[in-house]
N, C-alpha and C positions, 0 to 999 in steps of 0.2 A: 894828210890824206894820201892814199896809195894813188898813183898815176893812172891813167887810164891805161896805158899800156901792159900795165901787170894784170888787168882783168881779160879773161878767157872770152870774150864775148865779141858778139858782133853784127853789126850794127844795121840796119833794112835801110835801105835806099834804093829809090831805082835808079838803072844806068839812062845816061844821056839825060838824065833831069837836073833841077834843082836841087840843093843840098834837103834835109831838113830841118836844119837851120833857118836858111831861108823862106821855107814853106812856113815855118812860124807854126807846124807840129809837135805833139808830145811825143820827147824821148822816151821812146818802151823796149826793155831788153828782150832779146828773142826766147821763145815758152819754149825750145828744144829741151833744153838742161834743166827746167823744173821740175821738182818732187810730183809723185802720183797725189797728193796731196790737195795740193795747188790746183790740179785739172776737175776736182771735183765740180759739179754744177749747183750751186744750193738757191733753194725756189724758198719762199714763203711758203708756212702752213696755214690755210683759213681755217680751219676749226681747232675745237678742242675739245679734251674729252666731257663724255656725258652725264651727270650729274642727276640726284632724285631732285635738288632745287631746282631745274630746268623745267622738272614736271609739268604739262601745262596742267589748270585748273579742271577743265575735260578728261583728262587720262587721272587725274589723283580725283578725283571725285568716282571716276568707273574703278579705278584700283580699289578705294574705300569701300563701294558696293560688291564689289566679288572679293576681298575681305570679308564681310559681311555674309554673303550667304556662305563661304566656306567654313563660317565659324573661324577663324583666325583671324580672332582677338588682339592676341600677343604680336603677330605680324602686324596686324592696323596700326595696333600704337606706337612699332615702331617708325614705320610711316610715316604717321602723323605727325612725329618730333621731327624726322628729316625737311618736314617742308617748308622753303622758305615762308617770309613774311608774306608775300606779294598774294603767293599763289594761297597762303593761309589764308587771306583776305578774302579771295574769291570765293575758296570753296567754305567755309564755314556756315555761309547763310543755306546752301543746298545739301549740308550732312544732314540724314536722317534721325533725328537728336532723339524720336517719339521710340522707333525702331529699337537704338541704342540703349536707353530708359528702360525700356521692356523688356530686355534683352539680360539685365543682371541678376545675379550678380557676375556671371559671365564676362560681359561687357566692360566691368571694372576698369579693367588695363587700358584701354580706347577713349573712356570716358575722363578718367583721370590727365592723358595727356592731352585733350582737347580741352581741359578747365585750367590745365597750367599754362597750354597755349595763348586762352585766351587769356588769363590776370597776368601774366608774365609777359605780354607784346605792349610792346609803346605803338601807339600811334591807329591801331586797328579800329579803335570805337565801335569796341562791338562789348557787352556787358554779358555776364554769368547769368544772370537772368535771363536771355534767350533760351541758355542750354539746359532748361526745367529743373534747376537746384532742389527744388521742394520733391517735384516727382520721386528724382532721384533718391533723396532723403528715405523717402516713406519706403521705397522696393527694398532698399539697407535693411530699414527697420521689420518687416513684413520677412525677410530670408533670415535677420539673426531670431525673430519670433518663432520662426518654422525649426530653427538647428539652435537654440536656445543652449543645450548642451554643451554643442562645440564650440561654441561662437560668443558666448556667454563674457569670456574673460579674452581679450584679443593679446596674438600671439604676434609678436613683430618678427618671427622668424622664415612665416612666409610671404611669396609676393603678394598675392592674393588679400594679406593683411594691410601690406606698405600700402597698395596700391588703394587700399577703401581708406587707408587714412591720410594720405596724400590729397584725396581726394574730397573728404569730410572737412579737411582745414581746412582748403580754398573755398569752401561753402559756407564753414563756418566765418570764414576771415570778409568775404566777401559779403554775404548773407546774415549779418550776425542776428537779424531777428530771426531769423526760420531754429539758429540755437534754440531760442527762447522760447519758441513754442513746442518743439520737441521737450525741452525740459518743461513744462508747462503739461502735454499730454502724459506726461512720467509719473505726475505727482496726481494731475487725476486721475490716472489710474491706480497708482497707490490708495489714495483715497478712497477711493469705489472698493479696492477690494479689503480696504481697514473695514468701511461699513459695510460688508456683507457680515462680518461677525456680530453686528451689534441686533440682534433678535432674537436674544435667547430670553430666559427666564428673568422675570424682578422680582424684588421686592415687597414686601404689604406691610401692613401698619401694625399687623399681629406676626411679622418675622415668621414671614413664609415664604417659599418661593413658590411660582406661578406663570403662567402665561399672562403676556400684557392684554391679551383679550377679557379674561376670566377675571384681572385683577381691574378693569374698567369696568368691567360687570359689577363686580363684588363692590366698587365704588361707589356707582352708581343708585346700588342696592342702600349702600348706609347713607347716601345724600339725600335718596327719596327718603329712606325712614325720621332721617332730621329736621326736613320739608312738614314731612305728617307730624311730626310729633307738635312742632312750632307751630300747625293748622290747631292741633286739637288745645295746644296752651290760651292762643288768641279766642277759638270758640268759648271754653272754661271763663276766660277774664270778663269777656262779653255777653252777659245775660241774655240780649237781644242782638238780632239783625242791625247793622251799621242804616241810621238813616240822615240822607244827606237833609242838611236845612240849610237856607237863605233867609233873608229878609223878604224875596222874593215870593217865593214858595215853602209855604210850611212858617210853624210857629216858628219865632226864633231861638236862637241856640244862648240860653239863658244860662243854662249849665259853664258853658264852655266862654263867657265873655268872661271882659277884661275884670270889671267892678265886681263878678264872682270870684273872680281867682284872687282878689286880694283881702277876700273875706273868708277864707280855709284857716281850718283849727291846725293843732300839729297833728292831731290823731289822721283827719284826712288828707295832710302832707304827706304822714308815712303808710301811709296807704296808698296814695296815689307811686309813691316811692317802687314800697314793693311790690307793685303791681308794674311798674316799666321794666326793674329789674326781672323779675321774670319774664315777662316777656324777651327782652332781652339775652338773655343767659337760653332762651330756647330758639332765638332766630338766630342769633350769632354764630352758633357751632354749623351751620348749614350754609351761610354767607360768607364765613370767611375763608382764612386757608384751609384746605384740605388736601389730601394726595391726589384729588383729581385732576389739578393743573399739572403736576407733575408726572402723572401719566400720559395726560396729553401732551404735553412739551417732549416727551419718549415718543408719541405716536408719530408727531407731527415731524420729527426729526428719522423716523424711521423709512418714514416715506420718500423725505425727499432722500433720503439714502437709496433708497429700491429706486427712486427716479435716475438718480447719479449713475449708478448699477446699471441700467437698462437704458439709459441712453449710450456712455460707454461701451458695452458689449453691440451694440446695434451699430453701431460707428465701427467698431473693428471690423464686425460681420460681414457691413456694406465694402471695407476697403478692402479685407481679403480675399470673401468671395468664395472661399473652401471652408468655411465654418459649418458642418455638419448643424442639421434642424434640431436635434435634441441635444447639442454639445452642454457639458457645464459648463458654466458661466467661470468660476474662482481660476483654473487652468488656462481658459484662453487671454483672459485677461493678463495674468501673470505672465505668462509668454511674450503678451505683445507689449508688455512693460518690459523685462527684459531685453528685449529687442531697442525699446528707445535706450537701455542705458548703456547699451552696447556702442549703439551710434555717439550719444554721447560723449562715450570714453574715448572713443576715434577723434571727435572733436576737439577736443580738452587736449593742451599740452601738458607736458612731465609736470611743469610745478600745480596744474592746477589737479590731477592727478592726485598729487600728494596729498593736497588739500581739503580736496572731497573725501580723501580715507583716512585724514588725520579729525574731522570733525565732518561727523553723518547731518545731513539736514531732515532727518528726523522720517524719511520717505521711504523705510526699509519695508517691503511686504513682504516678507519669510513668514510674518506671524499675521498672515489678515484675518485669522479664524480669532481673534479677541474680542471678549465678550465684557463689555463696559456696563450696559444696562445689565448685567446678572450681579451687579454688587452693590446695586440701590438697595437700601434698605433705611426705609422709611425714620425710623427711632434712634438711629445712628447714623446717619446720614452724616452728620456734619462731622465726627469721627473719623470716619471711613475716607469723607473727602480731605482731612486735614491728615492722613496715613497716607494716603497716596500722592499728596503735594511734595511732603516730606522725603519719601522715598526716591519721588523724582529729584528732587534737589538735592539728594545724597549721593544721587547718580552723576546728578553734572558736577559737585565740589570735586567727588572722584576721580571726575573725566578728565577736570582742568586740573589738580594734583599729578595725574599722571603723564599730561600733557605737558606740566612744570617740569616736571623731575627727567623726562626725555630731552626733554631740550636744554635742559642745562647741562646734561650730560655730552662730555664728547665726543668725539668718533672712535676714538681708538677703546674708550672703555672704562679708563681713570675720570677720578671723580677732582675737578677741577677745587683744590682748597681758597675759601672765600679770604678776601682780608680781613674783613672784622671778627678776627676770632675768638675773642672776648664776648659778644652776644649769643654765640651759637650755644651754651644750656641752657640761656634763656628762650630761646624757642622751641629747642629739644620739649621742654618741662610744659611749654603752653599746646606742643602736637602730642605730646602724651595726656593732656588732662583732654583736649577736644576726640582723641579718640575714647577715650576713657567715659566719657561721657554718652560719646555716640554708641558705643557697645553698650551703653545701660540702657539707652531709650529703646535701643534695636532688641537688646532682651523684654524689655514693656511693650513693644511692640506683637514681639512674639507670643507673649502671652495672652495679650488681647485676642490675637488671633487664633488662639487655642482653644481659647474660652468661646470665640463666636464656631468655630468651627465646633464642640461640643453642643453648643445649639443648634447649630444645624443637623447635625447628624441623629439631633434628639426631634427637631423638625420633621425630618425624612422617615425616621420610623416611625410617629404617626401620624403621619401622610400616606405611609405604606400599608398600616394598621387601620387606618380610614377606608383606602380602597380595596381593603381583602374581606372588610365589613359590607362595601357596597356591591363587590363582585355576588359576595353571597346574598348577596338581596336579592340581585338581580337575577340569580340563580334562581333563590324559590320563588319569586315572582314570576319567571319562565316555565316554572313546573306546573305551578297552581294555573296560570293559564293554557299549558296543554292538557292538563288534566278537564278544564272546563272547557276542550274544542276547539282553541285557536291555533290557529297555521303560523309559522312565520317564513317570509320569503328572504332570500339571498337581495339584497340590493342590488350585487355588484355585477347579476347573470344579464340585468339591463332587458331586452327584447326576450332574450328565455325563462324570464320569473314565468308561473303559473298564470297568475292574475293578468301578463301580457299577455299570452297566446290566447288565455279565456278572450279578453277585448279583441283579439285579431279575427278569433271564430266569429263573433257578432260582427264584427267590419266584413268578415267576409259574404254573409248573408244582404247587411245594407249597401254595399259598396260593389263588390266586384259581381255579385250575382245581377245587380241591376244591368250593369256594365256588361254582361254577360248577354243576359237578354237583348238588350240592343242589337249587340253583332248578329244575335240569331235573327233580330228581324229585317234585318239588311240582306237575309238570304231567301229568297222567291218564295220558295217551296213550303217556307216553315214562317212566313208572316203571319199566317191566323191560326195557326198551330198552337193557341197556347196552353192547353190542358199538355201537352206534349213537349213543349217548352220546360214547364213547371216540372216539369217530370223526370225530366230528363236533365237539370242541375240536382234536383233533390240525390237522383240515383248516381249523380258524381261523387257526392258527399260521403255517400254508403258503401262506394265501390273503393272510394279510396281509402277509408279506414280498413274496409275488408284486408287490401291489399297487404296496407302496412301492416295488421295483427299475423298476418301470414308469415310473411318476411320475418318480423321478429320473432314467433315463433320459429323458424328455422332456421334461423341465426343460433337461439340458445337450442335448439335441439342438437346440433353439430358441434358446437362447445361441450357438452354434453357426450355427446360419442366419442371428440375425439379425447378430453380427457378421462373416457370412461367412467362415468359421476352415473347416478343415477337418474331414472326418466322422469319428464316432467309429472306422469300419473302415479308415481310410487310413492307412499307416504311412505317414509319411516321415522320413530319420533325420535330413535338415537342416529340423527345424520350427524356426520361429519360435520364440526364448524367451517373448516376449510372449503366443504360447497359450498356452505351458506356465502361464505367469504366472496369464494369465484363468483356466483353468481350474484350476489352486490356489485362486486365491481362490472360483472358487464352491463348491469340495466345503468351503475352509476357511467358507465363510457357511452353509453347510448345516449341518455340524456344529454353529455356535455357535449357532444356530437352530431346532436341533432339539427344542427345551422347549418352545418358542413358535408354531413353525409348525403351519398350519391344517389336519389331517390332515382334517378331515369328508366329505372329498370319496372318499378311500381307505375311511373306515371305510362309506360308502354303498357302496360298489361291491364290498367284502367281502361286507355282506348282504344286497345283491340278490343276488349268487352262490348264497349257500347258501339264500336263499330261495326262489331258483328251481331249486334242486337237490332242498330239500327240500320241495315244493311241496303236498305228502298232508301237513304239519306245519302249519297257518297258525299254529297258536297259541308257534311260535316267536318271531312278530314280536310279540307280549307280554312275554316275557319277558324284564325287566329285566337280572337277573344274566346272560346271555347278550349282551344289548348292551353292557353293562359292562364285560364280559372282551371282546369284540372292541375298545371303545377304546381298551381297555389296550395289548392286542395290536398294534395297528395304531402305538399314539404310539411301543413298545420298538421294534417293527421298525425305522419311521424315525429314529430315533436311532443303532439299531445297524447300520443300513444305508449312513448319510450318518459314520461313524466313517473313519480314514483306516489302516490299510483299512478296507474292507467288514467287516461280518462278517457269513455266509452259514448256509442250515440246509442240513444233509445229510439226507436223510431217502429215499436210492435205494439205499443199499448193504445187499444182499439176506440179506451172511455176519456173523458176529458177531463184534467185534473191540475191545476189551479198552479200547483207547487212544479209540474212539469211543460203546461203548454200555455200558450197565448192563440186565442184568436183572429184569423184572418177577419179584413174590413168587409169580405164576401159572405160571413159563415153566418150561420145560423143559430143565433147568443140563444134559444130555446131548446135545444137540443145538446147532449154531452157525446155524442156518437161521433168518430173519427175518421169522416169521409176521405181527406187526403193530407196527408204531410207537405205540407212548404219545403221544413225546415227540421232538422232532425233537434232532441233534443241534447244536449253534453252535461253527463252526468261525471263524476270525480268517483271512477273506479267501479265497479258493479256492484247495483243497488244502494251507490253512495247516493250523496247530498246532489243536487242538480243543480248546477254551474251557468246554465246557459239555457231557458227554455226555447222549445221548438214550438213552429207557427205551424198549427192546422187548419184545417176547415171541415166546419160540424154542420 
């Protein structure tokens, strides 16, 4: 040790005291000759720095909602991975999980890391089931339904994709029944839309095709005639009416006992023989099989197909909620199938992936317009169905052959050599005689199919030759009855047939004129009014045909001018077809127009008329039920006016006549003299056939 003397130092004491040695202090060298170092003053830090795990529950639940409205998703989620366990606990029960849900596919990224949150924390006891796994499922399913296109095959190259299947596993892994029923709604829908093809044409007994309606008709038709024929065999066997006897009632049955039947010759053996035989041989073709169980087992299956169909489609409707009222059915269906198997393929890992596209479980609707019931046919049925077993079983030997020969093969491409190589031309020689064989059935098969298809096609033309026969029946049967006076009406014109508007002119005499009346007597002035009443509906009726013959005449006189055609008064017999043309088509646009066109100009100029007829009445122009019925009036006339023909009111002929008028309950049945019109009468065109008689009083 160096001496104390060689160190530079020196030592605090104070003078005239104690050493401090003896003070029994700590020796401390003087701070003059310390480094700047040394002098420093160092304190404790109490904090540290600030962290997102610090978050309280309160600030990350308000952080999550202004996330939220700002649409920043992507920021949420990342968020939500920052926050510790503690504060995850808290806030999970108060995140708006409904919000979120409704929110996708958007939402994806936020929802995805609150589902891995919650299956991936120990100790939180909180379950995936809180956070609506199903919901969520169906919105997946419902947005790839809507982008079908896009979305169809999933692309793992964006987030967008990771993030719905990130989020589909933990569903699936967690939830494994909601898989199940997702797959589950796949395959009925597939189903549903395999059976929208199944209603086309069948089969019949005589190798026809047909509608399954016509072909239960036609059924029906030979089961009764087998019915009748079996009535009229049992009437023939039976001389007399069946009468019961007893021991009771009536002689007894002495024919039919025991001690007679064991007294029969042979002769009335084989007579009684062939008389059950026939009987027989004509109920039995009626009672047993026939093709009408087999149409029915088609109906019965047909139906609940359209049930399958229609519940189905009603189920998407209600869960999408944008399903247009007149959509097709086949499209949306398809789409929202699509849609589950989209979700699905999110679900499903790589191997299972492979699995499902190494062997189809049979659920493909690319082809749901197949038509199963169009290849019954009655006479070959069993044929038909042992060609189509076979085919399918040639499909799956195929399937599993080529699925053999993939997998034996190795990756790189070489064909791995077996050891037994001494067997291999004997299997060679046995897959050369099984193809060998299956090309000979497959050519008998083809040829069958030739031969039916040349029946069909000899089916079809006379079937075609049938109906070019019935067309022209029905042709000269439509002749022969115009010729002897009959009309025929349009079905489809609905309220503008002829025959309607006739019915609406009588409704409007029974119905609205009574109703008319009424309101007039609700009005002071014109309560006992009623020869002035009656008088004044009658001359609505007149004023308003007036109006519209007018109208339309000035309609076609201005078509007329301005195509420069000639005037309505000019015959000439070599007109131009092309008028005749024009003016077809405008009486025919009147008529189809006549529901629609703007009569308000007619129904004005009707009650200026009578308001300035009736001029001492102001309080006419109040009342409702009076303008009512003139609208009325005015829309029937132009409808029955712009008809081809015309139809006209009679209302000048002075005598009473049988075929035109009907008597008031007032008139005087002695006399033919035509004191006053009710009711005009509606004749079909001028000086036609009378449509509608009018009410007078004689």
């Amino acid at each position: 040790m160096l001496p104390l003397s060689s160190l530079d130092v020196s030592w605090a004491y104070s003078r005239g005291a104690s050493s401090v040695i003896e003070r029994g202090d700590r020796i401390r060298p003087e701070r003059n000759f310390r480094r700047a170092v040394q002098k420093m003053s160092w304190r404790p830090k109490m904090g540290t720095s600030f962290t997102v795990n610090d978050v309280g529950p309160t600030a990350a639940l308000r952080r999550l909602l202004q996330y939220y409205e700002k649409r920043e998703f992507q920021a949420a989620a990342s968020f939500v991975k920052s926050l510790s366990h503690s504060t995850f606990r808290q806030v999970i029960d108060h995140v708006p999980i409904d919000l979120l849900v409704d929110a996708l596919p958007a939402s994806v990224a936020v929802l995805e890391a609150l589902y891995a949150k919650v299956f991936l924390s120990d100790g939180l006891g909180q379950s995936v089931r809180a956070l609506r796994p199903e919901a969520a499922v169906w919105h997946l399913v419902h947005f790839f339904a809507r982008h079908d296109d896009d979305y169809s095959i999933p692309d793992n190259n964006t987030s967008f994709h990771r993030s719905c299947k990130k989020l589909l596993r933990v569903i699936a892994i967690s939830q494994p029944g909601l898989r199940q029923t997702v797959r589950a709604r796949r395959k009925s829908l597939a189903r549903s839309l395999a059976g929208l093809g199944h209603h086309g044409l069948i089969g019949t007994s005589d190798q026809s095709l047909m509608n399954l309606h016509d072909a239960i008709k036609l059924e029906l038709e030979k089961v009764s005639l087998l019915f009748k024929t079996a009535l009229m065999k049992l009437d023939e066997s039976s001389n007399k009416s069946p009468v019961s006897r007893s021991v009771s009632h009536g002689p007894p049955p002495s024919q039919l006992s025991h001690q007679r039947q064991l007294s029969l010759r042979q002769v009335e053996i084989q007579e009684r023989l062939i008389k059950n035989k026939t009987i027989l041989n004509a109920v039995e073709p009626a009672l047993c099989k026939h093709t009408l169980d087999v149409f029915l087992a088609i109906l019965r299956r047909r139906i609940e197909l359209d049930k399958d169909v229609l519940l189905q489609f009603t189920r998407v409707k209600r869960e999408a909620g944008d399903v247009p009222v007149n959509a097709i059915v086949a499209p949306i269906l398809m789409r929202f199938a699509h849609g589950c198997e989209s979700v699905l393929s999110f679900m499903a890992d790589e191997e299972e992936v492979e699995e499902r596209g190494d062997s189809s479980d049979g659920t493909d609707i690319s082809g749901y317009h197949s038509d199963s019931d169009s290849a019954v046919i009655i006479n070959r049925q069993r044929g038909r169905f042992n060609f189509l077993y076979n085919s399918k079983k040639r499909r799956n030997i195929r399937g599993e052959r080529s699925v053999t020969s993939s997998s034996d093969s190795p990756e790189n491409g070489f064909r791995i050599r077996p050891e037994h190589i001494d067997s291999t031309p004997i299997q060679t020689v046995k897959v050369n005689e099984d193809y060998s064989r299956e090309v000979t059935s497959l050519r008998l098969e083809v040829e069958g199919l030739r031969c039916e298809l040349l029946k069909g096609k000899q089916a079809l033309v006379q079937a075609q030759e049938r109906e070019q026969k019935m067309k022209d029946r029905l042709a000269e049967q439509a002749q022969r009855m115009l010729e002897r006076g009959y009309k025929f009406e349009n079905a489809s014109l609905g309220d503008r047939r002829p025959s309607a508007l006739i019915r609406c002119y009588g409704n409007l005499y029974t119905q609205a004129r009574v109703d008319t009346l009424d309101a007039l007597d609700a009005i002071p002035e014109l309560r006992h009014a009623d020869e002035l009443k009656a008088k004044l509906l009658f001359s609505v009726v007149v004023l308003a045909f007036r109006s519209v013959q007018s109208s339309v005449r000035e309609i076609q006189e201005t078509m007329r001018r301005v195509l420069q055609m000639p005037q309505l008064g000019s015959k000439n017999p070599n007109a131009d077809p092309s008028t005749q043309q024009v003016e077809w088509g405008i009486s025919l646009y009147l008529k189809r127009t006549s529901q629609v066109y703007d009569v308000k100009k007619n129904v004005e100029d009707v009650c200026s008329q009578i308001w300035a007829t009736l001029y001492d009445y102001p309080c006419l122009k109040v009342c409702h039920g009076l303008v009512s019925y003139i609208e009325n009036c005015v829309k029937l006339a132009w409808a029955l006016t712009n008809q081809i023909p015309s139809f006209v009111v009679e209302y000048e002929t002075r005598l009473f006549r049988k075929d035109l008028h009907v008597r008031f309950h007032a008139s005087n049945h002695e006399s033919n003299h035509i004191d006053t019109y009710l009711w005009p009468a509606l004749l079909e065109g001028d000086n036609g056939p009378c449509v509608h008689k009018g009410v007078v009083v004689t």
